[in-house]
PDBQT receptor file of N, H, CA, C and O in Angstrom, charges set to zero:
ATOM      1  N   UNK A   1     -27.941 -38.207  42.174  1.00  0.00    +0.000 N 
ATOM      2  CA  UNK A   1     -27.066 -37.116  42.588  1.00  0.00    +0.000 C 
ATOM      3  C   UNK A   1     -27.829 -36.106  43.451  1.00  0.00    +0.000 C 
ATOM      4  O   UNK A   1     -27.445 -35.606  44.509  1.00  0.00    +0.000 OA
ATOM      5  N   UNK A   2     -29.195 -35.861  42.681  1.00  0.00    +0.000 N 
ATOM      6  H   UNK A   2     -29.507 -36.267  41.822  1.00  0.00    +0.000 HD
ATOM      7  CA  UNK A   2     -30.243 -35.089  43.710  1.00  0.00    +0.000 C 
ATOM      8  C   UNK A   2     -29.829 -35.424  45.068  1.00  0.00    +0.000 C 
ATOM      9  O   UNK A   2     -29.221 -34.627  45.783  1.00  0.00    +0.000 OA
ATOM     10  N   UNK A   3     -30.208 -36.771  45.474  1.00  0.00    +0.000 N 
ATOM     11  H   UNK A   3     -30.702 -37.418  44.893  1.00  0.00    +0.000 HD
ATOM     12  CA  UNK A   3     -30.422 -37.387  47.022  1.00  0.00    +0.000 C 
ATOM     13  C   UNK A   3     -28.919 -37.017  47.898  1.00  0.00    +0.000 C 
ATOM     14  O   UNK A   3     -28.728 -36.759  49.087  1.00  0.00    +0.000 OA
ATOM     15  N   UNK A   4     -28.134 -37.106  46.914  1.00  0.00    +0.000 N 
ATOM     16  H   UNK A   4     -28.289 -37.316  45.948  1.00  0.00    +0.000 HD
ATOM     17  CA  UNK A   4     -26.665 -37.313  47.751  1.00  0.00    +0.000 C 
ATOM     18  C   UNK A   4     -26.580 -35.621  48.206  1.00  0.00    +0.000 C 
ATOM     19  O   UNK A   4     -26.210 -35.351  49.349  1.00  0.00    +0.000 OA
ATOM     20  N   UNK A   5     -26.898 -34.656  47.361  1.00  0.00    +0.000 N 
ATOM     21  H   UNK A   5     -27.198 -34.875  46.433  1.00  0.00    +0.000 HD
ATOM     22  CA  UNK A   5     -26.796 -33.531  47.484  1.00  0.00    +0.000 C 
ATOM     23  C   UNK A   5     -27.698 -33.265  49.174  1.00  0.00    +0.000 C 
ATOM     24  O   UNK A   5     -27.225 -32.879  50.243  1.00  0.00    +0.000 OA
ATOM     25  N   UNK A   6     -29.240 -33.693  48.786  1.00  0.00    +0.000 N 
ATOM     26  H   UNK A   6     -29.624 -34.007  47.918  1.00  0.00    +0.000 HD
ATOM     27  CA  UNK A   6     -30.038 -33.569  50.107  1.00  0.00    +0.000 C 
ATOM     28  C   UNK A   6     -29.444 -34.191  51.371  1.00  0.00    +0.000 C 
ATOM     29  O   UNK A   6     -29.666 -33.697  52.476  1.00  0.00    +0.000 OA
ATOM     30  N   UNK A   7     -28.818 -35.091  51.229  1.00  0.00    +0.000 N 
ATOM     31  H   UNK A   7     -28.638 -35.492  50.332  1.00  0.00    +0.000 HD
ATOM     32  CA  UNK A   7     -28.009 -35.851  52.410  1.00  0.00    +0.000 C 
ATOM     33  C   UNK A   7     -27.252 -34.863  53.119  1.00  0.00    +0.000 C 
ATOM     34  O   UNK A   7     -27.378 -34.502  54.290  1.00  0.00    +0.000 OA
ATOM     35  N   UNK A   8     -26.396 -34.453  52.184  1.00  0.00    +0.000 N 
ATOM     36  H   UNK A   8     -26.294 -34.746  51.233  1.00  0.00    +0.000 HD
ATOM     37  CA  UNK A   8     -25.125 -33.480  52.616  1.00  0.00    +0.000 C 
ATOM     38  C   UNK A   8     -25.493 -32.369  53.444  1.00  0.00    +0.000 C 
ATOM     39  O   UNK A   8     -25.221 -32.351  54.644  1.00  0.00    +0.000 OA
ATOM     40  N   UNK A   9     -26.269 -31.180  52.696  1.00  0.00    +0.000 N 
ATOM     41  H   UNK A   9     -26.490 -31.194  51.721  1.00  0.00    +0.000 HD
ATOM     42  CA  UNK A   9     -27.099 -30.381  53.019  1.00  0.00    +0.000 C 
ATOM     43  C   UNK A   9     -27.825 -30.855  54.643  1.00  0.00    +0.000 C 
ATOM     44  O   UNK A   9     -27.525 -30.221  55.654  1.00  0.00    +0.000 OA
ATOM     45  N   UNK A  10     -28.611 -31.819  54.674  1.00  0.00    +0.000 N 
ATOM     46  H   UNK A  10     -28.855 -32.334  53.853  1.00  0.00    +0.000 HD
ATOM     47  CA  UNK A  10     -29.228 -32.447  56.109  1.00  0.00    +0.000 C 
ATOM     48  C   UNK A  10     -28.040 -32.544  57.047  1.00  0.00    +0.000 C 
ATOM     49  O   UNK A  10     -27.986 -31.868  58.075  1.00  0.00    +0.000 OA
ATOM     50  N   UNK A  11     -27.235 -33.261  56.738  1.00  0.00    +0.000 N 
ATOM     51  H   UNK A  11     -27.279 -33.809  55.903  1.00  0.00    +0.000 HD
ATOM     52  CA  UNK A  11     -26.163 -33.189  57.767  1.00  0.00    +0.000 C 
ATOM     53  C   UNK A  11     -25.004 -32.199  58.299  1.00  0.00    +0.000 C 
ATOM     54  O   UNK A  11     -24.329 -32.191  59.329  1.00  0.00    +0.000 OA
ATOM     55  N   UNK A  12     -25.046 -31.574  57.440  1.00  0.00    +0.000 N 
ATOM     56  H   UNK A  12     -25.594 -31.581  56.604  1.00  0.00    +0.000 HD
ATOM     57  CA  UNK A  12     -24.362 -30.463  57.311  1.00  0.00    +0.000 C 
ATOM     58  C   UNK A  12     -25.781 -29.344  58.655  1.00  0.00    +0.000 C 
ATOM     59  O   UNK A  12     -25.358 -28.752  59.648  1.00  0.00    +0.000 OA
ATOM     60  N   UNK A  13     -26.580 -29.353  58.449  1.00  0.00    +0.000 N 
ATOM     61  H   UNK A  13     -26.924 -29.834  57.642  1.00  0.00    +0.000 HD
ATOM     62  CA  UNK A  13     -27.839 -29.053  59.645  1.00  0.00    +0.000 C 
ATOM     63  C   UNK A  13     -27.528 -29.413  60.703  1.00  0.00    +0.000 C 
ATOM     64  O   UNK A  13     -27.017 -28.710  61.575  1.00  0.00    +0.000 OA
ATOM     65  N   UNK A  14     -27.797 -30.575  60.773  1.00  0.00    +0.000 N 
ATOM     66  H   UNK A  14     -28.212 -31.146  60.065  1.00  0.00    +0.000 HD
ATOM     67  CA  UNK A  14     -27.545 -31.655  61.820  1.00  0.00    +0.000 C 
ATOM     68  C   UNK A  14     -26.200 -30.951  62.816  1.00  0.00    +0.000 C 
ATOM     69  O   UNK A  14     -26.097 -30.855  64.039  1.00  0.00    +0.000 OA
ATOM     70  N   UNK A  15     -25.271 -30.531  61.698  1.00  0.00    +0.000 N 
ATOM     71  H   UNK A  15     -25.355 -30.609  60.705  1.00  0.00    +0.000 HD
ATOM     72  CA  UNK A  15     -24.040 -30.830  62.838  1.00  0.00    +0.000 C 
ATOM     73  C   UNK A  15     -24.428 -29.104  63.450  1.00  0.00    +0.000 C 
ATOM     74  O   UNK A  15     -24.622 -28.896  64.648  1.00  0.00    +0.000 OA
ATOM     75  N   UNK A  16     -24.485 -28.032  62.431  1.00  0.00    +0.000 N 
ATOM     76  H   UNK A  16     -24.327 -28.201  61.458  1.00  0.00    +0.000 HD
ATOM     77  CA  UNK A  16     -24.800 -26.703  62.853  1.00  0.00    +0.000 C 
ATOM     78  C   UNK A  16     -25.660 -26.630  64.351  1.00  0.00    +0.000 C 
ATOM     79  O   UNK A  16     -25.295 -25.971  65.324  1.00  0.00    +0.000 OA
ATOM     80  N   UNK A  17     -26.843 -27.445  64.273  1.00  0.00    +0.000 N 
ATOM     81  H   UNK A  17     -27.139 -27.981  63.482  1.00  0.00    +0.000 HD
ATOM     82  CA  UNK A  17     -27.745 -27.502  65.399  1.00  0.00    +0.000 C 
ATOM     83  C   UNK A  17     -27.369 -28.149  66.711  1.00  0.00    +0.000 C 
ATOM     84  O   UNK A  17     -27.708 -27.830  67.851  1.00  0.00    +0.000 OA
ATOM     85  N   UNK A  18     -26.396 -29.379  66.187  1.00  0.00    +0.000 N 
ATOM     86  H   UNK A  18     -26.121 -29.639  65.262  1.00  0.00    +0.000 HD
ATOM     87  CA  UNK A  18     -25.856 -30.031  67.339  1.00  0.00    +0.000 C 
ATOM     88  C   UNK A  18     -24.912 -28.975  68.366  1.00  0.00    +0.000 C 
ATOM     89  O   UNK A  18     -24.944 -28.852  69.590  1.00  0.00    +0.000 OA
ATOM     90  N   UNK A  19     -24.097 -28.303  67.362  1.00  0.00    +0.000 N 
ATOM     91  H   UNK A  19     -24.071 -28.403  66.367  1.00  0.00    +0.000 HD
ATOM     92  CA  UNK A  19     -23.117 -27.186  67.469  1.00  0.00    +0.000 C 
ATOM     93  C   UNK A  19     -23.559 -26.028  68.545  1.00  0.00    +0.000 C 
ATOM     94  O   UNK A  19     -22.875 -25.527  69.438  1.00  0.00    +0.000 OA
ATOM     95  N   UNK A  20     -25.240 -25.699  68.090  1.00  0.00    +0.000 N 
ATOM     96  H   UNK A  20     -25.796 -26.106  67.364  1.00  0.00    +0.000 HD
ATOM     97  CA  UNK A  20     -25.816 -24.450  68.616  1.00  0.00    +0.000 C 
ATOM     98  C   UNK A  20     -26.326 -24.479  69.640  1.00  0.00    +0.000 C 
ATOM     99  O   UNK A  20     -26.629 -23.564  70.407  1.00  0.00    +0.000 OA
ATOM    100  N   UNK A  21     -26.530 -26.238  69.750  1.00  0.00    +0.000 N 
ATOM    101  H   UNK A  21     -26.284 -26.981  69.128  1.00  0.00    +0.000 HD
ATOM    102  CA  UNK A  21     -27.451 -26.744  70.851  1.00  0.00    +0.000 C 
ATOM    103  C   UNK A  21     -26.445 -26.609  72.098  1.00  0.00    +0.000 C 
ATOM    104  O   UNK A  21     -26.697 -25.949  73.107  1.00  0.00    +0.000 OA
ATOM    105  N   UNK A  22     -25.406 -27.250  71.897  1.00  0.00    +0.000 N 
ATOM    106  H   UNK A  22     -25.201 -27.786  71.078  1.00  0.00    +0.000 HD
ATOM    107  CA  UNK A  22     -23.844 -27.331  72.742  1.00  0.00    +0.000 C 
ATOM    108  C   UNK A  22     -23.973 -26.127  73.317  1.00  0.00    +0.000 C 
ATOM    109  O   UNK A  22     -24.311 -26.106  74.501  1.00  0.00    +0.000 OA
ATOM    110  N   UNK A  23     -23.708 -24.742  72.536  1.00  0.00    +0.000 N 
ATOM    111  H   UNK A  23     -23.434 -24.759  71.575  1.00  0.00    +0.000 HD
ATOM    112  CA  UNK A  23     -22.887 -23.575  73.095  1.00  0.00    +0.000 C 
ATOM    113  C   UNK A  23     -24.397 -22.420  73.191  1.00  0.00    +0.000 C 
ATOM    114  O   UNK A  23     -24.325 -21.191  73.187  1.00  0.00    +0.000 OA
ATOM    115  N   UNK A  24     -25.542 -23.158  73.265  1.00  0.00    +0.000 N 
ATOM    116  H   UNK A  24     -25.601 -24.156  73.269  1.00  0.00    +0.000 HD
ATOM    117  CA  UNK A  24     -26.952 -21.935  73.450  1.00  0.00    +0.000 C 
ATOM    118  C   UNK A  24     -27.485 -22.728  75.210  1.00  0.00    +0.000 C 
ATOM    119  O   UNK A  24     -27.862 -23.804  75.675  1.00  0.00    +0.000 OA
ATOM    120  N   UNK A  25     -27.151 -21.196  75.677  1.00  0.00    +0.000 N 
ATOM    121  H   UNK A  25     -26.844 -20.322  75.299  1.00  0.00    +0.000 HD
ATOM    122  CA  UNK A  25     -27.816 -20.702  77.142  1.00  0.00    +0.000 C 
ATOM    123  C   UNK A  25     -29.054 -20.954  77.455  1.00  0.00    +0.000 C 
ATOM    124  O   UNK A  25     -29.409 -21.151  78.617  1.00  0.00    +0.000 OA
ATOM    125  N   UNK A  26     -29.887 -20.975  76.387  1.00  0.00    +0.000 N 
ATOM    126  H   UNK A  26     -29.598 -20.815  75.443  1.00  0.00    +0.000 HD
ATOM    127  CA  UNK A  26     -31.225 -20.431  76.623  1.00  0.00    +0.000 C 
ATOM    128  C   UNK A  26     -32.528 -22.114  75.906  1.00  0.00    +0.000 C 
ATOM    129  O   UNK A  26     -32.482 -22.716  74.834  1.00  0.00    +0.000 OA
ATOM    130  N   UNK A  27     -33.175 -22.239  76.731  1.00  0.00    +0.000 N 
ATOM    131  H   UNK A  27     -33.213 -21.750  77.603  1.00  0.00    +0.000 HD
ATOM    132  CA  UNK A  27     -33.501 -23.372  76.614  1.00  0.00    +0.000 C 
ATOM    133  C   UNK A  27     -34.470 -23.892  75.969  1.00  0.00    +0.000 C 
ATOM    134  O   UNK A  27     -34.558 -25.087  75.689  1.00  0.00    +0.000 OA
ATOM    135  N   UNK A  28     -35.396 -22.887  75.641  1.00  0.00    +0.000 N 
ATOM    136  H   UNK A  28     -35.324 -21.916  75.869  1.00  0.00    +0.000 HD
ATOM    137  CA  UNK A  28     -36.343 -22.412  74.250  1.00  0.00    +0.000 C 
ATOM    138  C   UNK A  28     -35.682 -22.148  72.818  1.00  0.00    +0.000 C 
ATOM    139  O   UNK A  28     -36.278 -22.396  71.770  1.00  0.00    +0.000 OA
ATOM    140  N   UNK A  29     -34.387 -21.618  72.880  1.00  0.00    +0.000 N 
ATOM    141  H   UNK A  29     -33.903 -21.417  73.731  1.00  0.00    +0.000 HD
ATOM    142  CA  UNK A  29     -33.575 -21.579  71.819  1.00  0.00    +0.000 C 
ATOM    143  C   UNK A  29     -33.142 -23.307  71.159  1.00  0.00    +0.000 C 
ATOM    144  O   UNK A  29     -32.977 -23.646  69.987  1.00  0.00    +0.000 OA
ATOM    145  N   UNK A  30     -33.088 -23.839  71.968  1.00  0.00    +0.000 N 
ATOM    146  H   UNK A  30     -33.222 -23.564  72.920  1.00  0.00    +0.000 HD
ATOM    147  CA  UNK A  30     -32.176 -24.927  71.891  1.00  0.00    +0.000 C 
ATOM    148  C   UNK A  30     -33.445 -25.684  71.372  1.00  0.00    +0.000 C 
ATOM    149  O   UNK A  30     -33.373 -26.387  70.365  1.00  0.00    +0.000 OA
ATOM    150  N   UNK A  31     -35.064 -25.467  72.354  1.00  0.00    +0.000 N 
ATOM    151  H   UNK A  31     -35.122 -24.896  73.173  1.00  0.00    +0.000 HD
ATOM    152  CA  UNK A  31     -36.064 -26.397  71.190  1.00  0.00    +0.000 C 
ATOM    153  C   UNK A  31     -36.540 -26.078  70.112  1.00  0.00    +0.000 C 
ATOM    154  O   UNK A  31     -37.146 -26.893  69.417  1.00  0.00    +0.000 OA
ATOM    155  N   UNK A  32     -36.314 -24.536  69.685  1.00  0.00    +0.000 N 
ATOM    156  H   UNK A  32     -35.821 -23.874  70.249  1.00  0.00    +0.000 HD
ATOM    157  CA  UNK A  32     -36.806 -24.084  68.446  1.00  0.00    +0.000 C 
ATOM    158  C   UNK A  32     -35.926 -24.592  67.528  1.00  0.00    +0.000 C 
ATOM    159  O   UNK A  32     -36.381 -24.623  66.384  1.00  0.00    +0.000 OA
ATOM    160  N   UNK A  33     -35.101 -24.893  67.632  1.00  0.00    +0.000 N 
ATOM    161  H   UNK A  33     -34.732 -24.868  68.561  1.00  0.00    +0.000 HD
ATOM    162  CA  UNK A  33     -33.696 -25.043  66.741  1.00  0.00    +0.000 C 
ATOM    163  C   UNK A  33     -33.917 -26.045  66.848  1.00  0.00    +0.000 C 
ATOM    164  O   UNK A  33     -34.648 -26.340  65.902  1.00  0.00    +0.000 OA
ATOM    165  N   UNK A  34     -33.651 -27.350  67.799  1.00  0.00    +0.000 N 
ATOM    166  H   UNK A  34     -33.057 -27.111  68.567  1.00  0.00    +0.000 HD
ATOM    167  CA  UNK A  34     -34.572 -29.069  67.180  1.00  0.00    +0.000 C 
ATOM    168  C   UNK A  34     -35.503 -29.589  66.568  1.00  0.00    +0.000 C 
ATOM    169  O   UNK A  34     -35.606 -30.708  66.065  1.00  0.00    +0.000 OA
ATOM    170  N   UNK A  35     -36.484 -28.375  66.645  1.00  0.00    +0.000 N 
ATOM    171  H   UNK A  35     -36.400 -27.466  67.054  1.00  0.00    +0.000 HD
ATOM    172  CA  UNK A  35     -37.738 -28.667  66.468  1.00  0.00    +0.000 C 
ATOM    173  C   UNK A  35     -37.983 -27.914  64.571  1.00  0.00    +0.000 C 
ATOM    174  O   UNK A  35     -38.857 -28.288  63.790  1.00  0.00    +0.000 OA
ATOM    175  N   UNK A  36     -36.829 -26.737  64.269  1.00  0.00    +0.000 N 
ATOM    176  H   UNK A  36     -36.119 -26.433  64.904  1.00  0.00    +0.000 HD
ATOM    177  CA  UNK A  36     -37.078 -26.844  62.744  1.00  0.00    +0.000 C 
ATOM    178  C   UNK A  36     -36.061 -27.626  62.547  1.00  0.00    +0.000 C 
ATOM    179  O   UNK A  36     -36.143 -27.922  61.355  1.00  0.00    +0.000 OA
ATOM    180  N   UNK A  37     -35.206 -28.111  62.963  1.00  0.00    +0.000 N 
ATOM    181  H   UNK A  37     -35.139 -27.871  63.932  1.00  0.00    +0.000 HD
ATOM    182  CA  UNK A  37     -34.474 -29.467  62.434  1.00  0.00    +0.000 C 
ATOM    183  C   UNK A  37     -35.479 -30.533  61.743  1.00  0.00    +0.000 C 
ATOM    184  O   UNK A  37     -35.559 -31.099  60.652  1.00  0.00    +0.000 OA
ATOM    185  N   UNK A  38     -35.949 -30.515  62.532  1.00  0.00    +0.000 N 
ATOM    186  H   UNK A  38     -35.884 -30.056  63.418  1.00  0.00    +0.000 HD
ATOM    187  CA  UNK A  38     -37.572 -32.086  62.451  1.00  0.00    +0.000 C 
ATOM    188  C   UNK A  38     -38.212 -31.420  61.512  1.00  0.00    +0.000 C 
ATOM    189  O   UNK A  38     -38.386 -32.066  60.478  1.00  0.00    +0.000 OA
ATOM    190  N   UNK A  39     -38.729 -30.054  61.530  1.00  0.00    +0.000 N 
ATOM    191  H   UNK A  39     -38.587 -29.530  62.369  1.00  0.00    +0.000 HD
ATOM    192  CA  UNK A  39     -39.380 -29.772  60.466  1.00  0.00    +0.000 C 
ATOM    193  C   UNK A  39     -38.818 -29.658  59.057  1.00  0.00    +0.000 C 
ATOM    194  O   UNK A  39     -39.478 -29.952  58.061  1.00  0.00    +0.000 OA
ATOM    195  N   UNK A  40     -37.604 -29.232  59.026  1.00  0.00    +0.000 N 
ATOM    196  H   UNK A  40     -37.067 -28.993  59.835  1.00  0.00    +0.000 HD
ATOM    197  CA  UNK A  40     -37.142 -29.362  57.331  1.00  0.00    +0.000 C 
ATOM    198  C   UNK A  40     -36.710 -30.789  57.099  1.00  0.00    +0.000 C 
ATOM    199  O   UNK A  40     -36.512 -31.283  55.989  1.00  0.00    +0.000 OA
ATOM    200  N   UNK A  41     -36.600 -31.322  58.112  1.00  0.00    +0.000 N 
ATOM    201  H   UNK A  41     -36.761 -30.920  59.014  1.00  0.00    +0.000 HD
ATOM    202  CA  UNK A  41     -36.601 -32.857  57.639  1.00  0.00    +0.000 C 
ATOM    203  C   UNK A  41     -37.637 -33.377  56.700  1.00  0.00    +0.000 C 
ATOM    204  O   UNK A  41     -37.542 -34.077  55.692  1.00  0.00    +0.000 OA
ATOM    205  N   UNK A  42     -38.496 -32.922  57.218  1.00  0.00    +0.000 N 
ATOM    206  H   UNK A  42     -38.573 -32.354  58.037  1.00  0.00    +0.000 HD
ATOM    207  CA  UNK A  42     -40.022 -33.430  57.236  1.00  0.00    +0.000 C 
ATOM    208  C   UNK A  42     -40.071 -33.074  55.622  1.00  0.00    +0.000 C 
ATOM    209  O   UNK A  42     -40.062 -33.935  54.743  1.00  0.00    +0.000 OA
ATOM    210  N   UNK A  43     -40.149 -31.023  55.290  1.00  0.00    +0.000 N 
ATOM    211  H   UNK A  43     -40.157 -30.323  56.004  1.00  0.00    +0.000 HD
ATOM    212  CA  UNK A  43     -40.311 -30.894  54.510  1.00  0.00    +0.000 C 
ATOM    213  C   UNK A  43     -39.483 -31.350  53.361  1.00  0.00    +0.000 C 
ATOM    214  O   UNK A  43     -40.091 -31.427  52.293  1.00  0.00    +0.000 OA
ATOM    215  N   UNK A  44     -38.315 -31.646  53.358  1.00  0.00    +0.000 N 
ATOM    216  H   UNK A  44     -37.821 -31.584  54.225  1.00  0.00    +0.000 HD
ATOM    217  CA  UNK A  44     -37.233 -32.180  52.074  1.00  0.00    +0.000 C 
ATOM    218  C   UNK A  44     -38.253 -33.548  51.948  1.00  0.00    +0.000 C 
ATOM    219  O   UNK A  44     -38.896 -33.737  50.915  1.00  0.00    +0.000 OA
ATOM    220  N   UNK A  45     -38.321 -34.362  52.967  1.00  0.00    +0.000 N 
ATOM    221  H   UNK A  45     -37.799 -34.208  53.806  1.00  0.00    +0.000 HD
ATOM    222  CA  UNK A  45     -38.793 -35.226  52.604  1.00  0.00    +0.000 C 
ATOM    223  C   UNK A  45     -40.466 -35.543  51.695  1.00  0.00    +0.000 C 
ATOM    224  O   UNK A  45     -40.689 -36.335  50.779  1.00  0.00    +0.000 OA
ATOM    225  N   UNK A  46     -41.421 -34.567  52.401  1.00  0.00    +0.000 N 
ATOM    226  H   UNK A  46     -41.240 -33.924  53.145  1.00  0.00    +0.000 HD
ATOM    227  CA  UNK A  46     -42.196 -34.193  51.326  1.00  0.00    +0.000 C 
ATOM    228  C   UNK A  46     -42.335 -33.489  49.731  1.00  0.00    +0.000 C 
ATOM    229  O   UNK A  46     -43.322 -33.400  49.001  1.00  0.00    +0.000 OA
ATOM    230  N   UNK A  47     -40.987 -33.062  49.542  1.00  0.00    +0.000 N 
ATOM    231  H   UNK A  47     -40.185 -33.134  50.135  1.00  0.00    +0.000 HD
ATOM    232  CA  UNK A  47     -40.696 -32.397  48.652  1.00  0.00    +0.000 C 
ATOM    233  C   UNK A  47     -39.973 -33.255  47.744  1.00  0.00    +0.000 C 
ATOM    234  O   UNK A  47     -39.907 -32.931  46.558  1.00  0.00    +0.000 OA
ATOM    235  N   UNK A  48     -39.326 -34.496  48.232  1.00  0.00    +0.000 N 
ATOM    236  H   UNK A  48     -39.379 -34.759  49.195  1.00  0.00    +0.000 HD
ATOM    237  CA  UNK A  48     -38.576 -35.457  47.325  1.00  0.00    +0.000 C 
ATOM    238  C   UNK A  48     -39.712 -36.630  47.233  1.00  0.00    +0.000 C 
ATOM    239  O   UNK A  48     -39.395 -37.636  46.598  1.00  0.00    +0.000 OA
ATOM    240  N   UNK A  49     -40.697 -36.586  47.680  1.00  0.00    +0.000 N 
ATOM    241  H   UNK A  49     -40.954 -35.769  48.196  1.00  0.00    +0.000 HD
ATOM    242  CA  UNK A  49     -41.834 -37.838  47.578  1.00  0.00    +0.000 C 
ATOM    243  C   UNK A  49     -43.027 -37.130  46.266  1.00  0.00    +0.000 C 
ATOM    244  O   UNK A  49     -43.469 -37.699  45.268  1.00  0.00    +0.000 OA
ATOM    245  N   UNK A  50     -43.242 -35.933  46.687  1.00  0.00    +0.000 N 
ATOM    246  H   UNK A  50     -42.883 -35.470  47.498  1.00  0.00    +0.000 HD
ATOM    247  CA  UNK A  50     -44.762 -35.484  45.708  1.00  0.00    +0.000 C 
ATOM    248  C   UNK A  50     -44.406 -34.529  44.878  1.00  0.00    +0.000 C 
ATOM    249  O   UNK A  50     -45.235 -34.247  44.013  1.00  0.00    +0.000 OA
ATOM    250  N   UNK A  51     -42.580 -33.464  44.899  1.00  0.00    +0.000 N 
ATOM    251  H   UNK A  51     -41.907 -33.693  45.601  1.00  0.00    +0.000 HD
ATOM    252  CA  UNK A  51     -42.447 -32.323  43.539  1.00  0.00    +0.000 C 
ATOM    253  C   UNK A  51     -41.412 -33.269  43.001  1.00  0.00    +0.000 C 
ATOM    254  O   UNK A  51     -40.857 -32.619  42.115  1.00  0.00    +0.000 OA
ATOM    255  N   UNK A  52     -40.776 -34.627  43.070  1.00  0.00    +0.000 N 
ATOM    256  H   UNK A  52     -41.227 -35.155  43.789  1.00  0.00    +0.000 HD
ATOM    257  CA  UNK A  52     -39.186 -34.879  42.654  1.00  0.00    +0.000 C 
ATOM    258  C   UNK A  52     -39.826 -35.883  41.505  1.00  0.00    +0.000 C 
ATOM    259  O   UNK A  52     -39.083 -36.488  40.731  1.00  0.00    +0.000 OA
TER     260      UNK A  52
C-alpha cells in the first residue's frame, strides 16, 4: 500500500511539472522544476531502498 501511495504522489508531480513546464515563460524555471522532478525521484527512491 506504501508503494501505491508513492506512485500516486510521483505522478500526481509529474503531471503538476508537466503543467508548469507548458504555461512557464522563463527557461531556467522550466529546468529547475525538471531537474527537482529527477531529484525527488531519486530521493523516494533512496528512501524506499535503505529507511523502508
Amino acid at each position: 500500500m506504501k508503494y501505491v501511495i508513492i506512485f500516486i504522489l510521483w505522478i500526481i508531480l509529474v503531471v503538476l511539472d508537466t503543467i508548469f513546464i507548458k504555461f512557464s515563460k522563463n527557461k531556467k524555471l522550466k529546468a529547475l522544476s525538471s531537474t527537482s522532478v529527477l531529484l525527488i525521484t531519486v530521493l523516494l527512491a533512496l528512501y524506499e531502498l535503505f529507511w523502508s
